[in-house]
RODO-2510 file (C-alpha; in nm, 4 decimals, decimal comma):
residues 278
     n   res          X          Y          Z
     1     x   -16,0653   -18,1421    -1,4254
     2     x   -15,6968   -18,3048    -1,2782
     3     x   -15,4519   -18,2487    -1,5214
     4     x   -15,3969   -18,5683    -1,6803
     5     x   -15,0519   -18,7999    -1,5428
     6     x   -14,7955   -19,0303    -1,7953
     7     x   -14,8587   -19,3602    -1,7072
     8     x   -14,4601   -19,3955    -1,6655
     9     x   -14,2813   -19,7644    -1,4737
    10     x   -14,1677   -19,6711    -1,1239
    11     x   -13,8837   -19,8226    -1,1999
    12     x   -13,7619   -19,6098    -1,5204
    13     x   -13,8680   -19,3170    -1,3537
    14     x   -13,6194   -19,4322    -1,0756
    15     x   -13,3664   -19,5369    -1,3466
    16     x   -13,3764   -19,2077    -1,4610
    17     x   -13,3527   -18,9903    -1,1508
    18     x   -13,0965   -19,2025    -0,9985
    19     x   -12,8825   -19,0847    -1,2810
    20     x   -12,9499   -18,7330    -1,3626
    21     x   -12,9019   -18,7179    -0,9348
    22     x   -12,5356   -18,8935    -0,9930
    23     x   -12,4683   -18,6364    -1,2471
    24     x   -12,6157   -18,3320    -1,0296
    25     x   -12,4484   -18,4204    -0,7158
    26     x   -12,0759   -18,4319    -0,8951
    27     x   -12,1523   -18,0808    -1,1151
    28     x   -11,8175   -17,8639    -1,0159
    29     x   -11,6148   -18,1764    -0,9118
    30     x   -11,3555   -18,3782    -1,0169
    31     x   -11,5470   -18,6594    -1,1286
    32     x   -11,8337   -18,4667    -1,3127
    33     x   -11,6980   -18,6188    -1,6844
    34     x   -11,7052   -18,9594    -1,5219
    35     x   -12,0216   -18,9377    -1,3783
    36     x   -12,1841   -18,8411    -1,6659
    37     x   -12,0106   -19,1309    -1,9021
    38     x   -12,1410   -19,3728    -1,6173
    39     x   -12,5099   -19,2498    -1,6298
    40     x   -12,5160   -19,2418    -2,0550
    41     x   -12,4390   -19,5401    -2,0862
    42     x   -12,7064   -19,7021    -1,8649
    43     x   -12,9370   -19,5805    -2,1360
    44     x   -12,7215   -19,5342    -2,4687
    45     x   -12,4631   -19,7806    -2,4531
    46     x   -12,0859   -19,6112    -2,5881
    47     x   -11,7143   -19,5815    -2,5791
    48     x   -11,6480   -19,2234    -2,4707
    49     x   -11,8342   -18,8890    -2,3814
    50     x   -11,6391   -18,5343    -2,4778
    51     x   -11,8406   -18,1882    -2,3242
    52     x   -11,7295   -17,8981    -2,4827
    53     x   -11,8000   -17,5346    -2,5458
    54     x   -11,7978   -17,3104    -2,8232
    55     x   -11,8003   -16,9024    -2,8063
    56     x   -11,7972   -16,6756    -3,1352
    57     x   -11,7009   -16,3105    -3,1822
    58     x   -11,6919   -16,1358    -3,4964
    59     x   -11,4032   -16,2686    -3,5867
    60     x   -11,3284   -16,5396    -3,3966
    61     x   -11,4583   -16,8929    -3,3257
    62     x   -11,3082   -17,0394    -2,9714
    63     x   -11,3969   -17,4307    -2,8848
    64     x   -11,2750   -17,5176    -2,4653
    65     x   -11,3151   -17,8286    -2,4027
    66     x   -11,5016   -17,8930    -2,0661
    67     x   -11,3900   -18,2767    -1,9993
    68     x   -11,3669   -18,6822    -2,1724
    69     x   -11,4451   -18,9819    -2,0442
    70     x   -11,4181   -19,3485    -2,2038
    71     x   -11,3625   -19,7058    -2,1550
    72     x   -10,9947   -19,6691    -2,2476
    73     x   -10,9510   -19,3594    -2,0387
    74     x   -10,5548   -19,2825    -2,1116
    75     x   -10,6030   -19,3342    -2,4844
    76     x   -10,9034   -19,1000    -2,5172
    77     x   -10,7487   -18,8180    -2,3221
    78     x   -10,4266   -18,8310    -2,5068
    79     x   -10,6050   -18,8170    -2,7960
    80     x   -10,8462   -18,5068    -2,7110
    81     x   -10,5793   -18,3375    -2,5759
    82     x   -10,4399   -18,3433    -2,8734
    83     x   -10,7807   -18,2388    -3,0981
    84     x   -10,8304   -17,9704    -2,8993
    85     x   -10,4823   -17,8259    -2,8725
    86     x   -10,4312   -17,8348    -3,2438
    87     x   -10,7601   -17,8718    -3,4716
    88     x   -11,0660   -17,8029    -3,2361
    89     x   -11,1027   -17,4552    -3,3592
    90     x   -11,0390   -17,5024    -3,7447
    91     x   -11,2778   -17,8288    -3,6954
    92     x   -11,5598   -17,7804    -3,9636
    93     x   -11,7067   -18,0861    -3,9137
    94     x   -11,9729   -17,9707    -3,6697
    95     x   -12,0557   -17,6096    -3,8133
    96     x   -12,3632   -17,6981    -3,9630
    97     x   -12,4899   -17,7430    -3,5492
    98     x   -12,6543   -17,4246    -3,5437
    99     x   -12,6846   -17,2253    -3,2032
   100     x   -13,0743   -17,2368    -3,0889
   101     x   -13,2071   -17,2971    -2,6827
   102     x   -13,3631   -17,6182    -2,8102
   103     x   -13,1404   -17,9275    -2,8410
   104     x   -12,9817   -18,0479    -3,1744
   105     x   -12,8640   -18,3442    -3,3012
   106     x   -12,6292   -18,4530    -3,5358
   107     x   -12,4681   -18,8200    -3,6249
   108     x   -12,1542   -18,8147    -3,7932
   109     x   -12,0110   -19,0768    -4,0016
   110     x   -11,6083   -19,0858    -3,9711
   111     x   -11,6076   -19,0901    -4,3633
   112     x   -11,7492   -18,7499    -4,4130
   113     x   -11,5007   -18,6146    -4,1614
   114     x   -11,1773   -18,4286    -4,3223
   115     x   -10,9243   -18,7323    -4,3900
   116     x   -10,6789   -18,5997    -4,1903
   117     x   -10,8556   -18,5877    -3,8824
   118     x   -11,0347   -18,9443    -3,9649
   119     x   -10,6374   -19,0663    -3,9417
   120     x   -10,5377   -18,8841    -3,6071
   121     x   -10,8512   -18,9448    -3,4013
   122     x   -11,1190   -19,1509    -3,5402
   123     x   -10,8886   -19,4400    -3,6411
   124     x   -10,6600   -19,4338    -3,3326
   125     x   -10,9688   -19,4973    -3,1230
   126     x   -11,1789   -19,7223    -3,3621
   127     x   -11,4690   -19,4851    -3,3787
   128     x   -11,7125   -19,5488    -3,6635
   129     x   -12,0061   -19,3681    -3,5603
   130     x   -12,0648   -19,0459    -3,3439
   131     x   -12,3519   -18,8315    -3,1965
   132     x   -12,3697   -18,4931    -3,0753
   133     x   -12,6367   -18,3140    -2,9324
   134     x   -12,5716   -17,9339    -2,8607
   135     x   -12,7466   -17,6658    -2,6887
   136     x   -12,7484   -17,2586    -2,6681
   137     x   -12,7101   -17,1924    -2,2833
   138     x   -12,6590   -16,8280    -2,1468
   139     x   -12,4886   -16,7219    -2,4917
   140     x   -12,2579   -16,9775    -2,5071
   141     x   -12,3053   -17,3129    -2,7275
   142     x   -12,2893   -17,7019    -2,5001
   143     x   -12,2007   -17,9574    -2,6896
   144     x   -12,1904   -18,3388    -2,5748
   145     x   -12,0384   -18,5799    -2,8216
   146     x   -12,1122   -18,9883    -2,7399
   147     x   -11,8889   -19,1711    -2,9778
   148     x   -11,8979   -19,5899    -3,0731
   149     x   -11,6063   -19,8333    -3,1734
   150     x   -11,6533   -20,1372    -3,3923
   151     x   -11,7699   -20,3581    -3,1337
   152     x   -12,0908   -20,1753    -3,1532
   153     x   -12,3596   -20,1205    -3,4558
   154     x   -12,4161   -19,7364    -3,5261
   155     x   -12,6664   -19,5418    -3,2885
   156     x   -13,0853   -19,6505    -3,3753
   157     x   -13,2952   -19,4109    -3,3462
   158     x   -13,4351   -19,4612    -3,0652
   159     x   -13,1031   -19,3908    -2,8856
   160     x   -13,0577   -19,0858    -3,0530
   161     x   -13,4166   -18,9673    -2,9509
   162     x   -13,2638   -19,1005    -2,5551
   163     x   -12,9399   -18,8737    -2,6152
   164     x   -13,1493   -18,5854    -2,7435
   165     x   -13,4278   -18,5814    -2,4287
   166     x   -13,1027   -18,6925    -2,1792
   167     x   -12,9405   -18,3437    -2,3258
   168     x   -13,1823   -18,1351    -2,2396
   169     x   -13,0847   -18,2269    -1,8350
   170     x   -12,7685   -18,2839    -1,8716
   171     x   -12,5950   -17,9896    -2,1165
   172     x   -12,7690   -17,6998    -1,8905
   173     x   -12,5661   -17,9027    -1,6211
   174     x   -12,2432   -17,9598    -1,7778
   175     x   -12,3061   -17,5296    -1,8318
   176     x   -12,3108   -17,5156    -1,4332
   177     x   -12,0062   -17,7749    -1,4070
   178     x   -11,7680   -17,5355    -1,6435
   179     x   -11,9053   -17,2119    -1,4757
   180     x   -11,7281   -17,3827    -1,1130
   181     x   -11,4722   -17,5616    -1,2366
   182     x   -11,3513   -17,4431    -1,5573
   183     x   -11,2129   -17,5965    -1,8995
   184     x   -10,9036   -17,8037    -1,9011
   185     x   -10,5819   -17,5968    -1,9483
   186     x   -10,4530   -17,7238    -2,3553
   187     x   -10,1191   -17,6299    -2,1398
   188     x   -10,0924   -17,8265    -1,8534
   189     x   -10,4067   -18,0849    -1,9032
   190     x   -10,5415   -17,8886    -1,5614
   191     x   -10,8692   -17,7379    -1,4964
   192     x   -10,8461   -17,3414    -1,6580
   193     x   -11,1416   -17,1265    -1,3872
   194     x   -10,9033   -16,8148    -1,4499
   195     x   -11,2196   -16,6730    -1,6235
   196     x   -11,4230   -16,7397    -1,3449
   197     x   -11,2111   -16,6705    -1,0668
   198     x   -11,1903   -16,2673    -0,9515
   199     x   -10,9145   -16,3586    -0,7303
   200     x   -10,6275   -16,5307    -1,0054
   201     x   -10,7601   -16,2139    -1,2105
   202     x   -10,6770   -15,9108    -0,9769
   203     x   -10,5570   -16,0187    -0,6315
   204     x   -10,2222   -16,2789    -0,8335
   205     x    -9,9633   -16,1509    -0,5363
   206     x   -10,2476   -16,2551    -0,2983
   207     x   -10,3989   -16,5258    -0,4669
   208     x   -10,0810   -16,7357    -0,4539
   209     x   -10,1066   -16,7298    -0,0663
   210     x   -10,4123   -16,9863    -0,1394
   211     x   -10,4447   -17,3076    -0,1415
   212     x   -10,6446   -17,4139    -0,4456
   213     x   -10,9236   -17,5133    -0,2548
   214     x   -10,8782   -17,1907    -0,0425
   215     x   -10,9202   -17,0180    -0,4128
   216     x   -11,1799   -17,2143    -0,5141
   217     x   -11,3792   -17,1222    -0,2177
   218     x   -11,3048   -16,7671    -0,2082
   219     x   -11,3977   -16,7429    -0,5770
   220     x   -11,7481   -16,9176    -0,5023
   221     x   -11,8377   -16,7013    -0,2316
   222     x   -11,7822   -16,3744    -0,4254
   223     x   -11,9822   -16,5195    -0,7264
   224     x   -12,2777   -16,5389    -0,4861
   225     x   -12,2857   -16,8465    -0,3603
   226     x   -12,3779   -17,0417    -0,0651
   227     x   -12,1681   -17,2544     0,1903
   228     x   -12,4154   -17,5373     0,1258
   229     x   -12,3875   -17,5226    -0,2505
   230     x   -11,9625   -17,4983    -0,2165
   231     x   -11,9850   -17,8041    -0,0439
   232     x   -12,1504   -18,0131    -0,2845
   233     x   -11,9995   -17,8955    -0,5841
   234     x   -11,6938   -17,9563    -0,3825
   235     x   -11,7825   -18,3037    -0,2604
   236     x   -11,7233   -18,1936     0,0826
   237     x   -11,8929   -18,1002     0,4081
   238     x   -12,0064   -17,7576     0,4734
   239     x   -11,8129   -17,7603     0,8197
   240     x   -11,4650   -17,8406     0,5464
   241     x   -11,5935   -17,5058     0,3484
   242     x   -11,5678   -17,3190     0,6577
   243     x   -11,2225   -17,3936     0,7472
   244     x   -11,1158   -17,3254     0,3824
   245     x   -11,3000   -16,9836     0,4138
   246     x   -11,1208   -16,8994     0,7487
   247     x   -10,7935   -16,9819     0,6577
   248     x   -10,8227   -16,7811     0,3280
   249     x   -10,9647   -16,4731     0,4962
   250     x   -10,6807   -16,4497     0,7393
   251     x   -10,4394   -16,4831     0,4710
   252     x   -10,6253   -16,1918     0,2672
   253     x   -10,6888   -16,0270     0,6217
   254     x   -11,0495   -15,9698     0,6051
   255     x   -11,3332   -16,0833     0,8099
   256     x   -11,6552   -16,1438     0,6311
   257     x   -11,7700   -16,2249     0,2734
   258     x   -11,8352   -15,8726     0,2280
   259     x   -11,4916   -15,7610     0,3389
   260     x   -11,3749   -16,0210     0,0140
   261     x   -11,5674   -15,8889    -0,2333
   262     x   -11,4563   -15,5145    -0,1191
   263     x   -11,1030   -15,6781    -0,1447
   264     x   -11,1425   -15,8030    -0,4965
   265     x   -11,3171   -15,4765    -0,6578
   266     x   -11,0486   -15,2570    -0,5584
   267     x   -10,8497   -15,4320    -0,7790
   268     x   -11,1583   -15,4674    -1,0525
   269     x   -11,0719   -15,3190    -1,3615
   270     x   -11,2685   -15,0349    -1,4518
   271     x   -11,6435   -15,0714    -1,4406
   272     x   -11,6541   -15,3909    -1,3240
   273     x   -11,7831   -15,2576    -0,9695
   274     x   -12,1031   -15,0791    -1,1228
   275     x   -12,1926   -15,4609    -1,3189
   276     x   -12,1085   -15,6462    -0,9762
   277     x   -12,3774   -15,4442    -0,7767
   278     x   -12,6689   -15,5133    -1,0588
***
């Protein structure tokens, strides 16, 4: 017996793959925030996106903050720079979010938040009504927060079912966006891939030789991956990766990807060599 087939619209299921593609295809880029505001609000309409991430030890809770988007783009930024520079991490707003694989949702009324943060962010944008949807990915908890001004009625239900499905696609990619390109720096408002990136960690004398995009490359190709999936994440042709790679090798003086990684795990501290080979 055939397995039995949704009787879906050919055109939402071309709605919907034309933007989780838009989102895909800019994972690791520049405009990954952007993309994703662009493709939420075809379904949920809204007045700014914010991705974060949130890590916990045994005695400490750490919230990065992956990227914002909004209608009034300079405002929001200003204003998240500031949240997450100064109150992200003492935030208790969102700690009943628990951290399970399966999405969750919360919607948060500005009057239940601590008054003092209701002054400094929720007023100064006008936000009366907020959703986020989080999700446990590889030990480390996604969060996407969709926020509404005045001009619009609080989110039905039926768009916070939409944010909750959309979230299952789109935090497992916003996951693969921070794992190329980092969190923002709280310092200097630029991407932060120090964590990421073998070369700023043990080769600094030689890693200043690089270009950033000479970095970035090098960085990819020792985490294991391919030309072809450097130049999309990069937005650029796999022909542009190769002259990034070149250049960087014969500033590091090797030859080959292998000769890189041999480079970099000289300078790995201790152990690291025996978890790079498993």
């Amino acid at each position: 017996m055939a397995n039995s087939v949704p009787d879906l619209q050919l055109g939402q299921v071309a709605l919907v793959t034309e933007m989780l593609g838009n989102v895909a295809q800019a994972v690791g880029s520049a405009v990954f925030i952007r993309a994703l505001y662009e493709s939420v609000v075809q379904f949920v309409d809204c007045d700014a996106v914010h991705l974060d991430y949130e890590r916990h030890t045994s005695t400490h809770r750490s919230v990065g903050w992956i990227g914002s988007f909004g209608r009034e783009q300079d405002l929001v930024a200003q204003v998240m720079q500031l949240y997450y520079q100064s109150y992200a991490n003492d935030d208790a707003t969102y700690r009943g979010v628990t951290a399970e694989e399966e999405v969750k949702l919360v919607q948060i009324s500005p009057q239940k938040v601590a008054s003092e943060l209701k002054h400094l962010f929720f007023d100064v944008v006008d936000v009366h009504d907020e959703c986020v949807v989080t999700r446990l990915i590889d030990g480390t908890t996604y969060s996407m927060s969709v926020a509404r001004v005045r001009r619009l009625p609080p989110f039905s239900l039926k768009e916070l079912s939409l944010l909750k499905h959309l979230a299952r696609v789109v935090l497992p990619l916003s996951a693969a966006h921070h794992r190329l390109a980092g969190a923002i720096s709280l310092d200097g408002g630029s991407p932060d891939v120090t964590e990421k990136n073998p070369l700023a960690q043990w080769l600094p004398q030689l890693h200043g030789k690089l270009t950033a995009r000479e970095a970035h490359v090098c960085s990819s190709l020792i985490n294991g991956m391919t030309t072809q999936a450097i130049a999309q994440s990069m937005g650029v042709k796999a022909s542009t990766v190769n002259t990034y790679a070149k250049r960087a090798f014969e500033k590091l003086g090797v030859d080959t990807r292998r000769q890189l990684v041999a480079l970099v795990l000289k300078s790995a501290p201790t152990g690291y060599e025996a978890r790079a080979t498993h």
